[in-house]
C-alpha positions in Angstrom: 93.4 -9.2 45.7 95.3 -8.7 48.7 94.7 -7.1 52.1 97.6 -5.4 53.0 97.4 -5.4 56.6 97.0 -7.6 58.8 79.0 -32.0 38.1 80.7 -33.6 41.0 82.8 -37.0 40.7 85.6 -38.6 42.8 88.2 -37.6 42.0 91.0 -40.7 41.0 94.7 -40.5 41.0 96.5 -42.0 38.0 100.1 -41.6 38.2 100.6 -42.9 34.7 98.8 -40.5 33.5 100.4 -37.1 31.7 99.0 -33.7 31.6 98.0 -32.1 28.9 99.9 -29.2 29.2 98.6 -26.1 27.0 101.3 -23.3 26.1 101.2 -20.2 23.9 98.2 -20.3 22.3 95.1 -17.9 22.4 92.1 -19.3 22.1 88.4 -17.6 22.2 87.1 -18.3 25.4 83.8 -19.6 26.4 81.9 -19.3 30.1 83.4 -21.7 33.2 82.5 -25.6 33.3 80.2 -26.7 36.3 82.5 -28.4 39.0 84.1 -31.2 38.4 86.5 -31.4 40.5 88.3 -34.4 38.7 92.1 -33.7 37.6 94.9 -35.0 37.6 97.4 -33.9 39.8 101.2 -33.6 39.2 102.9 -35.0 35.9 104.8 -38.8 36.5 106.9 -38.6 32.6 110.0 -38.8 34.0 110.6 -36.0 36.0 113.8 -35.7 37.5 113.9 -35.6 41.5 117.0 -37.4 41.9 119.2 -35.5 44.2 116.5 -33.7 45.8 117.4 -32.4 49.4 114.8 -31.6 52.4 116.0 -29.9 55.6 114.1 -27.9 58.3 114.8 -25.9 61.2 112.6 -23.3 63.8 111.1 -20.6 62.1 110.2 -19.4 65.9 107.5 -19.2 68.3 103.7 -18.3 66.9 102.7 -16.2 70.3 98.7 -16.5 69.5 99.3 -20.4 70.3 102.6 -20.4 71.6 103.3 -23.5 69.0 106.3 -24.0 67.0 106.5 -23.0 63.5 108.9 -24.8 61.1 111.0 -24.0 58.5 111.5 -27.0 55.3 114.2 -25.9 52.8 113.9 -27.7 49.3 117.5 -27.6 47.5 117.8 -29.4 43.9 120.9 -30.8 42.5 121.4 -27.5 41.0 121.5 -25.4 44.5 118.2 -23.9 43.4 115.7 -24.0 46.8 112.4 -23.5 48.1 111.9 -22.5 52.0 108.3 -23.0 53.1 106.8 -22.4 56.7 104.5 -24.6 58.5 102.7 -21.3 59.3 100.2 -21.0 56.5 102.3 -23.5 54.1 103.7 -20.4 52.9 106.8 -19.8 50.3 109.1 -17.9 52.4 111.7 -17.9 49.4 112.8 -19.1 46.1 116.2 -19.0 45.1 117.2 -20.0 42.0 119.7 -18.9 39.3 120.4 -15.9 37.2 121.6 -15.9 33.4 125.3 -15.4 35.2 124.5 -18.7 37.0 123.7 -16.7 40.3 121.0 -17.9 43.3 118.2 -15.3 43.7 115.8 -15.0 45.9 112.4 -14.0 44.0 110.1 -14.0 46.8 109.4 -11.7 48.7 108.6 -12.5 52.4 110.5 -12.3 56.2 112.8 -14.2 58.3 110.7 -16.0 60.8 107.5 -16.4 61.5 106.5 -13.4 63.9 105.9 -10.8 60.9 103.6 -13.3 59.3 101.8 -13.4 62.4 101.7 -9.8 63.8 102.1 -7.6 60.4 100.8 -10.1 57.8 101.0 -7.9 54.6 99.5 -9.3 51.8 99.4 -12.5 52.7 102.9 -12.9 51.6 103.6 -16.6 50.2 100.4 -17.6 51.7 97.9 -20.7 51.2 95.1 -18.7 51.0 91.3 -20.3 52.0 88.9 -21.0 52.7 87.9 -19.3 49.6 90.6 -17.2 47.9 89.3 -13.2 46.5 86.3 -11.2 47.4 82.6 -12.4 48.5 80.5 -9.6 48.0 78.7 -8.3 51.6 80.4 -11.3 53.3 77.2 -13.8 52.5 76.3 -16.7 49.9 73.7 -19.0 49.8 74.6 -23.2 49.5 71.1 -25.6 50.1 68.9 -22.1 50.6 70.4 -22.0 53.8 72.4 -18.1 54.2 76.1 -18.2 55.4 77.2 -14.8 56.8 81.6 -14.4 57.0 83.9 -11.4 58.5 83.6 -8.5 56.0 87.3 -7.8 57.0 88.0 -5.6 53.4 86.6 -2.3 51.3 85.5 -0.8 54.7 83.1 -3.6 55.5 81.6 -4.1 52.3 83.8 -7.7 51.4 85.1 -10.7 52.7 88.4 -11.2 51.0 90.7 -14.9 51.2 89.5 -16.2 54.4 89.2 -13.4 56.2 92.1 -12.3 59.0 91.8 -16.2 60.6 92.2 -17.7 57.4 94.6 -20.6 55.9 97.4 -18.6 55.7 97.1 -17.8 59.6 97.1 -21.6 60.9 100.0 -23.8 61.7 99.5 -26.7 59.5 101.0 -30.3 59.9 103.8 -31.0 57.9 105.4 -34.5 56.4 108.3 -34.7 54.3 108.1 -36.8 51.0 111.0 -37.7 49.1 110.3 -34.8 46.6 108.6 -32.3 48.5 106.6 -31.1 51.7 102.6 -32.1 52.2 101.1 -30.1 54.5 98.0 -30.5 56.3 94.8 -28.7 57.4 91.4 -30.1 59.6 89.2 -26.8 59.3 86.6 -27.3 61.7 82.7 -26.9 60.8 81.9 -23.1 60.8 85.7 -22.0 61.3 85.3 -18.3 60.1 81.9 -19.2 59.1 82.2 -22.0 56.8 80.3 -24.8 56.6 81.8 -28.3 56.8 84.7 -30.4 58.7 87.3 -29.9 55.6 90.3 -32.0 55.2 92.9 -29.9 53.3 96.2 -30.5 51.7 98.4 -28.7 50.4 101.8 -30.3 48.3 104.6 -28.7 47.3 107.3 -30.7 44.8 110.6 -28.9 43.5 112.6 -30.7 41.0 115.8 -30.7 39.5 114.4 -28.2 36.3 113.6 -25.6 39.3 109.9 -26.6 38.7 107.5 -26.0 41.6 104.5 -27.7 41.7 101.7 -26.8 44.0 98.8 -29.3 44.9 95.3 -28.6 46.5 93.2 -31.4 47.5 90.4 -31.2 50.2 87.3 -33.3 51.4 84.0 -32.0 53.3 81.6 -33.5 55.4 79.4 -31.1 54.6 78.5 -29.0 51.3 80.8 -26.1 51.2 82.7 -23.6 49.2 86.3 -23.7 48.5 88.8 -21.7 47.1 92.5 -22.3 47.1 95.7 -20.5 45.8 99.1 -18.9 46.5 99.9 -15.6 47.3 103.3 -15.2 46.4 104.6 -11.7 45.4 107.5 -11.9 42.8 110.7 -9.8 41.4 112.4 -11.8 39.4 115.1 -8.5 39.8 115.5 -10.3 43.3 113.5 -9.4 46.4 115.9 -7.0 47.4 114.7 -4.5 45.0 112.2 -3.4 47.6 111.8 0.3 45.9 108.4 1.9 44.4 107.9 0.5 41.1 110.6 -2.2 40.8 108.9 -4.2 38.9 107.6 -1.7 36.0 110.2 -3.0 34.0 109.7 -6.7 33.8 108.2 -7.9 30.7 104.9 -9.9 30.9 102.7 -12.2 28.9 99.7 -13.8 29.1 99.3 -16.1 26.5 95.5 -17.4 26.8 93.9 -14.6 28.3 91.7 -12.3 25.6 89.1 -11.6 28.4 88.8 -10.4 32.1 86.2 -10.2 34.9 84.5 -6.1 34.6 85.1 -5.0 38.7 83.0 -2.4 40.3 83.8 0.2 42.1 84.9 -2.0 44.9 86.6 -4.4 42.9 84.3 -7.6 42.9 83.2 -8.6 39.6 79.6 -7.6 38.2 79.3 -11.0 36.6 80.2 -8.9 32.8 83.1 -11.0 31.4 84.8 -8.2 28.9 87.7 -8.7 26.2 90.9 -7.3 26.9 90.7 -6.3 22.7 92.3 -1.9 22.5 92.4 -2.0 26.5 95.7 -2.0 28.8 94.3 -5.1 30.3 96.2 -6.9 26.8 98.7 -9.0 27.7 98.4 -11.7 24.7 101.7 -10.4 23.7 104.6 -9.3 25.7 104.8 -5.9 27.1 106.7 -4.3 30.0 104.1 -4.4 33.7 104.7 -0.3 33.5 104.1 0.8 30.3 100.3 1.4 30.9 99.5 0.6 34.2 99.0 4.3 34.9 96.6 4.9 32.0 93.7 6.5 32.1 90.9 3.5 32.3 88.4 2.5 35.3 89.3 -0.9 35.8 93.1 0.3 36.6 91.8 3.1 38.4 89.6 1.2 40.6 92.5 -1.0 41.2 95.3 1.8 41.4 96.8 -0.4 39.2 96.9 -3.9 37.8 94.4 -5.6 40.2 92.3 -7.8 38.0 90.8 -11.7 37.5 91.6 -12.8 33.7 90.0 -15.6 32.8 92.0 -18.6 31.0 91.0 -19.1 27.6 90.4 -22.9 26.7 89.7 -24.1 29.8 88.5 -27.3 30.7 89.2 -28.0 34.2 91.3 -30.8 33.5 94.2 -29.3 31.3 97.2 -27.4 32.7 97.2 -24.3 30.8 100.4 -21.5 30.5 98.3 -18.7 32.1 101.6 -15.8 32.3 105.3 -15.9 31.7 107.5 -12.7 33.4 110.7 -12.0 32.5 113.6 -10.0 34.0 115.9 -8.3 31.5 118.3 -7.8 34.0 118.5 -11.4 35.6 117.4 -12.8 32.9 115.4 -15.0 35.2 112.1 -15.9 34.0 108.6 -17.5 35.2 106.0 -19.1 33.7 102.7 -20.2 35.6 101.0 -22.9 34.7 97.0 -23.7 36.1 94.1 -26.0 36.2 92.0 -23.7 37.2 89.4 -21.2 35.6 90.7 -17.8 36.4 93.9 -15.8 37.8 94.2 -12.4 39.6 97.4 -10.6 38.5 98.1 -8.0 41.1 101.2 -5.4 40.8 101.2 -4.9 44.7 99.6 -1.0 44.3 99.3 -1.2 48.0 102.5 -2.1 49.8 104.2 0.5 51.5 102.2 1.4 54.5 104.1 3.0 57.3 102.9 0.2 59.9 105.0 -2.7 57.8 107.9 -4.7 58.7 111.0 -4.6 57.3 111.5 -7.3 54.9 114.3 -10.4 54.3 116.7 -7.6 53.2 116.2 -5.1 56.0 114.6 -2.6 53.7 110.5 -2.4 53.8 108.9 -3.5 50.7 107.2 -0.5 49.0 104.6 -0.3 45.9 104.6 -2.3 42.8 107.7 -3.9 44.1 106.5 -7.0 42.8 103.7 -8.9 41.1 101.6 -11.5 42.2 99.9 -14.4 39.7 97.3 -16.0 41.5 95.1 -18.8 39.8 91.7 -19.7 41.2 87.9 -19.5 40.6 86.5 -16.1 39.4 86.1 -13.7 42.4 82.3 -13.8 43.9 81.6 -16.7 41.8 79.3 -18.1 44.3 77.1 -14.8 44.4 77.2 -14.7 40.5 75.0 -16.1 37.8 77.1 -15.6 35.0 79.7 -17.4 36.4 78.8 -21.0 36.1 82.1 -22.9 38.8 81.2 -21.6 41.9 83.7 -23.6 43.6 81.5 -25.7 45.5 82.1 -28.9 47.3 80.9 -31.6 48.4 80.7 -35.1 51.0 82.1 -38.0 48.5 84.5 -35.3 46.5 87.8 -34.6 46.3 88.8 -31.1 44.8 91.8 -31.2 43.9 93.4 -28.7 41.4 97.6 -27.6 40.5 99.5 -24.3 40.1 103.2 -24.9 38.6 105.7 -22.6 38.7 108.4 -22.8 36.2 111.7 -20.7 36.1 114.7 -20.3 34.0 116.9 -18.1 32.3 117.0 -16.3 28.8 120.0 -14.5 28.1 118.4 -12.2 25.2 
């Protein structure tokens, strides 16, 4: 939910160790877990990164700081690429082929660093923290004691991802692996009014089967809340398909979602989890983004569009779970979105296009529902909500750590 300007156990890496990785099924879906916080984190059965390629070069000046952003490219052994700035460890781009064997780019995003900075729209490509979506009134409770945060969205009324000095506005440190890119975070105690010294990290890993996995860890010194995802809009058409509506025609499914998160007026959750049974919010089976996303219903209304947390049947907290799969029948290109965690917001971008925005990689502005965001992460207001059971709480001696993967390739049908 964009805003378009501007138990608890240690958690224990084993490598040898595959995910359980859950495709294509519905199942019926029961309330969140508590915290657990223990996953594991990235898949070690063989996965090809032979060949793998890192390079990096200036992205430009960030004026607020006057530091250096930098730009690391990601190529496979198939030409396929990811480009990610140090400025929010943010997807500038992903470029990878088209049922003709063509590179796209499906990102959309800008060509260095200073539109991220001065125009941020969206959050384009974007970590996106402290804690990703909406807290009602800006406030939560953690140990009885009342933490108040910049009510920067809905006229006031909301705190939305972090706030305009969130993650996706800080340069983070960067070190190369042989496979990726791990960038780093220290959010100081009270930084836009959350508690806790955090140590985050974000890791991003491209292989040879144009898989892109993204990591969160983080550690706290002090009990906190935290909320991590990606904020990547897509058109799988290729991002210079910048017109109104671009992406009505993609088709869409989402596999092991039968219910969503009811949203109020304002769009934060009133703790009613709903099934998406006779309502346009059904996605179990594949059906084109446009063909009732201007139907007459309140939750699309409220949303002037698709705008709206689904909650991942069968989840565990531990298994990696197909949450969406998006094709383009004219590339042929098509993603799947893979997640440990709880809940995604699906977003068809119903509010790009404002007059004040910057033109984008292809020179051209990008205008409404020209592409889609999937973003996996703990229900929105979960911390202010009963019903919702994973609040997304964190704590000294914990390591959160959760995964998004995204998948692409090509079907010629």
């Amino acid at each position: 939910m964009p805003i378009d300007f501007n138990p608890h156990i240690m958690f224990n890496i084993n490598k040898n160790i595959p995910q359980k990785v859950v495709q294509n099924q519905v199942y019926s879906t029961g309330q969140p877990l508590n915290d657990s916080f223990t996953k594991v984190s990235q898949t070690s059965d063989g996965t090809d990164f032979d060949g793998i390629k890192i390079t990096q070069k200036s992205f430009g000046t960030i004026k607020k700081t006057q530091e250096q952003a930098t730009l690391y490219t990601i190529t496979n052994k198939n030409g396929a690429s990811v480009d990610l700035s140090t400025f929010g460890a943010t997807i500038t781009s992903i470029k990878v082929p088209d049922k003709n064997g063509n590179l796209v780019d499906v990102t959309q995003g800008y060509n260095n660093v200073t539109p991220y900075e001065d125009s941020p729209v969206g959050h384009a490509g974007g970590t996106i923290g402290p804690y990703a979506n909406k807290i009602n009134g800006g406030k939560f409770k953690l140990n009885n004691e009342e933490y108040s945060l910049e009510c920067n969205k809905d006229n006031g009324k909301t705190h939305s991802h972090g706030g305009t000095q969130g993650f996706d506005t800080k340069n983070w440190k960067a070190k190369t692996l042989p496979d990726g890119i791990e960038f780093t975070y220290l959010k100081p105690d009270m930084e836009s009014g959350y508690p806790g010294n955090v140590e985050t990290k974000v890791t991003y890993k491209f292989d040879n089967n144009n898989n892109l996995h993204i990591i969160y860890s983080a550690k706290t010194d002090k009990d906190t809340i935290i909320n991590l995802t990606n904020h990547t809009y897509f058109n799988l058409d290729g991002a210079q398909n910048t017109k109104e509506n671009s992406i009505l025609e993609h088709t869409i499914t989402l596999p092991n979602s039968s219910k969503f998160t009811q949203n109020s007026e304002i769009a934060v959750p009133t703790g009613e989890i709903k099934s998406v049974e006779n309502t346009p919010l059904d996605f179990r089976q594949p059906k084109k983004i446009g063909q009732d996303i201007n139907s007459d219903f309140d939750q699309l209304k409220i949303g002037s569009g698709y705008d709206q947390n689904y909650c991942i049947d069968n989840y565990d907290g531990k298994s990696i779970i197909e949450i969406a799969k998006v094709k383009s029948n004219n590339t042929g290109i098509v993603l799947k979105v893979s997640t440990n965690m709880p809940g995604f917001q699906f977003y068809t971008a119903n509010h790009l296009g404002k007059s004040a925005q910057p033109a984008g990689k292809s020179g051209s502005r990008y205008e409404k529902r020209s592409s889609f965001c999937i973003e996996p992460q703990f229900y929105p207001n979960a911390i202010n909500t009963e019903n919702f059971v994973e609040k997304g709480i964190l704590k000294p001696g914990e390591t959160y750590n959760r995964e998004i993967i995204y998948k692409f390739s090509v079907e010629k049908d």
